[in-house]
C-alpha distance (Angstrom), angle and dihedral (degrees) to the residues before:
residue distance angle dihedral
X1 . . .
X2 3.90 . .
X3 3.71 98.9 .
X4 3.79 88.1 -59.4
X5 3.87 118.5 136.8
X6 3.70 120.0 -126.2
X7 4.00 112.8 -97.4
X8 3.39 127.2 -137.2
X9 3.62 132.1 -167.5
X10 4.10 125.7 -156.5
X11 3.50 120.6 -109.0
X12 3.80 136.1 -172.2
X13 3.93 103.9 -134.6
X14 3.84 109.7 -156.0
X15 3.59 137.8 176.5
X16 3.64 112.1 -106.9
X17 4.47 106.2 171.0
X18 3.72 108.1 -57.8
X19 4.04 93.7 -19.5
X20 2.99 135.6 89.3
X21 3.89 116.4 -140.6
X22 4.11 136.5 -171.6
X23 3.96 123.2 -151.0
X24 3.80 118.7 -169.7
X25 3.73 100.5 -98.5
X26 4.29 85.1 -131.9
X27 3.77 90.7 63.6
X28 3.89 89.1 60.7
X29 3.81 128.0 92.4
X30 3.43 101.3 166.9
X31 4.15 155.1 -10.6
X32 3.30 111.7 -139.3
X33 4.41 131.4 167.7
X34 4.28 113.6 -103.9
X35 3.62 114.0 -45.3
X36 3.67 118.8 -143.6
X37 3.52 103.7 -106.2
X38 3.86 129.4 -169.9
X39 3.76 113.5 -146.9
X40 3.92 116.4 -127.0
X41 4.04 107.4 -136.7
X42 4.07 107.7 -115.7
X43 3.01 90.3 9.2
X44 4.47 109.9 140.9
X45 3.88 112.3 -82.6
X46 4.42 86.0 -109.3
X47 3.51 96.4 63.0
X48 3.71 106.0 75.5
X49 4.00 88.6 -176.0
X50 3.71 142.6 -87.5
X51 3.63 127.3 -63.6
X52 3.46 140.4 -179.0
X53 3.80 120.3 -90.8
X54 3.99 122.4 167.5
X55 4.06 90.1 -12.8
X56 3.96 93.9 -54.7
X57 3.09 134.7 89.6
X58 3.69 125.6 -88.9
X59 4.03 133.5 -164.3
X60 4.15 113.3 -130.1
X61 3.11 112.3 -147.0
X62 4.17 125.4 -165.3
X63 4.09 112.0 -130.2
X64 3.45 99.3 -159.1
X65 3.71 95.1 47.9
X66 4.17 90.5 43.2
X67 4.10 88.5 51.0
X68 4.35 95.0 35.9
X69 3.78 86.9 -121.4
X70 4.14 122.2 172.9
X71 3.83 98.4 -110.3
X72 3.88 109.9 -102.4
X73 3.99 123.1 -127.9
X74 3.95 111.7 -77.4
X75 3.96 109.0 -54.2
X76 3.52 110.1 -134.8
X77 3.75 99.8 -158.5
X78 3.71 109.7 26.9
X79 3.56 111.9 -175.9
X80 4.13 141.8 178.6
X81 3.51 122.9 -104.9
X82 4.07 101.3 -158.9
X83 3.55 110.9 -164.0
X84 3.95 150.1 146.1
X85 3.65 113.9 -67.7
X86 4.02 120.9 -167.9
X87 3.84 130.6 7.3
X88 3.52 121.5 -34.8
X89 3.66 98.9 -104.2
X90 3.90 90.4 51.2
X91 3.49 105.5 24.4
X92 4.12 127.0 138.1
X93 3.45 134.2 -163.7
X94 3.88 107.2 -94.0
X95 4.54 132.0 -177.0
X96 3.54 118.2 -132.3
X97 3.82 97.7 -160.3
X98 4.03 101.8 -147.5
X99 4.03 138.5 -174.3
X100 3.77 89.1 -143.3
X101 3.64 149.4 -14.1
X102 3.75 113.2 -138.4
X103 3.76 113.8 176.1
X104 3.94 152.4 -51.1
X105 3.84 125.8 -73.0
X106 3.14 149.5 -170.3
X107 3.87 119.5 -140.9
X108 3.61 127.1 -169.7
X109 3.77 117.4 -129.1
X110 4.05 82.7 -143.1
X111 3.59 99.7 50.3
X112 3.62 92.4 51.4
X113 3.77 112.9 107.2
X114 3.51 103.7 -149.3
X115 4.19 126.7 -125.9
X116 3.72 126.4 -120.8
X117 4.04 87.5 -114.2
X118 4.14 150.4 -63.5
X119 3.73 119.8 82.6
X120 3.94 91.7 -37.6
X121 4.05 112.2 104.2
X122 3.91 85.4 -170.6
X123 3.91 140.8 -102.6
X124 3.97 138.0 -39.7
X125 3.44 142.4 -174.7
X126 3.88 116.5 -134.6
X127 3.36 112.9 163.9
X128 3.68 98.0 0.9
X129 4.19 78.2 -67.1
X130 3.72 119.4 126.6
X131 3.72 112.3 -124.6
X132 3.34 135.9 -170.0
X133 4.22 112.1 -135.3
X134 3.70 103.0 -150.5
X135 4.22 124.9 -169.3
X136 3.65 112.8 -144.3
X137 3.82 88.6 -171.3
X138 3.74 89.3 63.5
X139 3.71 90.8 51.8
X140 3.53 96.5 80.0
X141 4.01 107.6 24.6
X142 3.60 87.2 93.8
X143 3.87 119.5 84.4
């Protein structure tokens, strides 16, 4: 590694069904209890609707559906995750709608074993618990 010392980044590690998932703790503005959120007819079965977030309106979308994860026993304090979707330059505020959020983390670039594409960087081991490293930014660099 040329002297260097391994990096790590912070990461909020939430419960999302039977995964666990990390987001880059940068991406995240702020945690906040079940929004009321009005469902948009047609609209894809991840994106549980918009609600409103500062005065504007703000897209909610469902974890477990976004990652494919088994649905998890009844969450008893599901929450929103509200974060920075896209790259910087064209990024938008974004809800992660979440059945729990457990803790801090570090993750090491290096021990990061990366994902064959999408918004997923890949999976880590904290703990001895799988976990899913997920990139907002990639979210929305697709059109």
């Amino acid at each position: 590694m040329n002297g260097a010392q391994k990096s790590g980044e912070l990461h909020l590690l939430v419960r999302a069904g039977a995964d666990l998932c990390a987001l880059p703790v940068h991406r995240i503005r702020r945690i906040v209890r079940e929004l009321p959120v009005s469902p948009l007819p047609g609209a894809a079965p991840e994106l549980r609707g918009l609600a409103e977030f500062g005065g504007e309106p703000m897209p909610v979308l469902d974890l477990v559906r976004l990652v494919g994860a088994a649905p998890g026993a009844n969450p008893t304090y599901p929450l929103i995750v509200v974060g920075w979707a896209g790259p910087d330059e064209r990024r938008e505020l974004v809800g992660f709608a979440v059945d729990a959020v457990l803790e801090v983390a570090n993750v090491l670039a290096e021990a990061i074993v990366p994902a064959a594409g999408g918004w997923f960087r890949g999976d880590v081991s904290l703990g001895g618990r799988a976990v899913r490293v997920l990139d907002p930014e990639e979210l929305g660099a697709r059109p």
